[in-house]
C-alpha positions, 0 to 999 in steps of 0.5 A: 368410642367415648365413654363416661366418666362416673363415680362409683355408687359408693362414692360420696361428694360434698362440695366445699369453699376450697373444692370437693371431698370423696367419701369411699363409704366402703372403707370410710376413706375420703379424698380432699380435692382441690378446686381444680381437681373438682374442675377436672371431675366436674367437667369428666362426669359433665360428659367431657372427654379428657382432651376437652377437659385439658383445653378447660385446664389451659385456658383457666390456668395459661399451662401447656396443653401437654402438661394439661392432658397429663394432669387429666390422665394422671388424676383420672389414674388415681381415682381409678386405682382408688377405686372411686371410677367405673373402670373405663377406658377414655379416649386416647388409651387403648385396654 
């Protein structure tokens, strides 16, 4: 099953020249995403799975697609524990 990506409610974005910034606005915490992670979000909340979302990163930047789908899942990883996601499973992961 496929599921959204979706950044919680309390979760402000402001978009700038070198990426994107995350504002937790519970904690007032923020994130600085590079342009590539915002890429990566982007095309997750867009409704991308992260397999589709791999292929963007290895077409744009010429890396492996194993290094890719790692990347995907490992930042996907980081704003969860964060906080900052829904908590839902996305495709190739069980739990």
């Amino acid at each position: 099953m496929t599921r959204s990506t979706r950044l919680h409610s309390h979760v402000t974005t402001v978009a700038t020249n070198d990426g994107l910034i995350l504002l937790d606005e519970r904690g007032g915490r923020y994130w600085q995403l590079n342009t590539t992670a915002a890429a990566i979000l982007e095309h997750l909340t867009r409704g991308s799975d992260p397999r589709t979302t791999a292929e963007h990163l290895v077409s744009r930047y010429g890396i492996g697609h194993a290094q890719a789908e790692s990347d995907v899942h490992t930042f996907l990883e980081h704003l969860r524990s964060a906080g900052l996601l829904h908590s839902t499973p996305d495709n190739g992961t069980t739990g």
